[in-house]
C-alpha positions in Angstrom: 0.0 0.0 0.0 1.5 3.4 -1.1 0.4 6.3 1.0 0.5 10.0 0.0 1.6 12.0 3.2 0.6 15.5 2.1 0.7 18.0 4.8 -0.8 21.6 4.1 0.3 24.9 6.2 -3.9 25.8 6.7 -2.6 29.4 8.9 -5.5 30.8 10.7 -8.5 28.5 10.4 -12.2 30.5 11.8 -10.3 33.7 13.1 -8.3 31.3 15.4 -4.6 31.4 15.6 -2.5 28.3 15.2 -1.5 28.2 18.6 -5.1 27.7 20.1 -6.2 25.9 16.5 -6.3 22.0 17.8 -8.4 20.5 15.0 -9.9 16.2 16.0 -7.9 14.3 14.1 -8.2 10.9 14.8 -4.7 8.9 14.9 -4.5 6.4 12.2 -2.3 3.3 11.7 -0.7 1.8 8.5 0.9 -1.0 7.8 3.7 -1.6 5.9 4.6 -5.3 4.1 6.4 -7.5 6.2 9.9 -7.9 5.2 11.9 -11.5 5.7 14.7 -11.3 7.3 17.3 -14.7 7.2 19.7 -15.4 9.3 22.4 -18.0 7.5 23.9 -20.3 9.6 26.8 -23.2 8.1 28.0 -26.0 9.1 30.6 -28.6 8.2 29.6 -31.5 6.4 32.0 -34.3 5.4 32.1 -35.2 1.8 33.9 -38.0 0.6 35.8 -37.4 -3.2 37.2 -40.3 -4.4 39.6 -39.7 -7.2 40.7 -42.9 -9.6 44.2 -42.3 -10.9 45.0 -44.3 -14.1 48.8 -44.5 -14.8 49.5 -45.1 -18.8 53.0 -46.0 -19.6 53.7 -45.0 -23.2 57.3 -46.5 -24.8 58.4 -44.7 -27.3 61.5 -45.9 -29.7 63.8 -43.2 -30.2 66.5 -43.3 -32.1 70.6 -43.6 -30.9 73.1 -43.9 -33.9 76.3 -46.3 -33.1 78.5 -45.6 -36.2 80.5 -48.1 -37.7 83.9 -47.1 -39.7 85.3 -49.1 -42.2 88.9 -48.5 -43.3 90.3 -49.3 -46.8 94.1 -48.8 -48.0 95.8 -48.5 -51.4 99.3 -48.2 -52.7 99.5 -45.1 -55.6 103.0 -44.8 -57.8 103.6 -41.5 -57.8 106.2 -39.9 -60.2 109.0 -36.9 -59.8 107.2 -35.1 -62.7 104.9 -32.3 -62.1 102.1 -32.9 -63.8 100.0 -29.6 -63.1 102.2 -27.5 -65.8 101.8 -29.8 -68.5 98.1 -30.0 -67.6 97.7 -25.9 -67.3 99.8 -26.2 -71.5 97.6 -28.3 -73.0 94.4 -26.8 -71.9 95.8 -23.3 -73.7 96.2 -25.0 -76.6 92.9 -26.8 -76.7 91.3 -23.3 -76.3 92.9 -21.0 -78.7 91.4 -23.8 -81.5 
């Protein structure tokens, strides 16, 4: 329920001043909506979790190189001669052909 409190300033009401003006106004009484109020109390409850744990073991191959040498030999004759300036003469000729 919404009331509308409007209070007028009436002054001098019959020739009376406001000081002997007492007009019979009878007292009411409203009532407003009740309003809930709560009040929140906790307490500890025990709750169990039970948590399965699954181990997965995963193998992986990786790969480790063991090298393996092999070892060949060879005799070469060699001769005094230096071969690079008879090599370096013959080219020259084949190009100014």
């Amino acid at each position: 329920m919404i009331v509308n409190r409007n209070y007028y300033y009436m002054g001098n009401v019959g020739g009376v001043n406001e000081a002997e003006f007492c007009p019979d106004c009878p007292t009411q009484t409203i009532y407003d909506p009740p309003v809930t109020q709560y009040e929140n109390y906790y307490h500890p409850q025990l709750v169990n979790v039970v948590q399965n744990i699954e181990t997965v073991k995963q193998h992986h191959c990786c790969p480790v190189y063991k090298h393996y040498y092999t070892h060949t030999e060879k005799n070469v004759m060699v001769s005094g001669v230096k071969r690079g300036k008879r090599a370096k003469a013959s080219s020259k000729k084949q190009m100014k052909k």
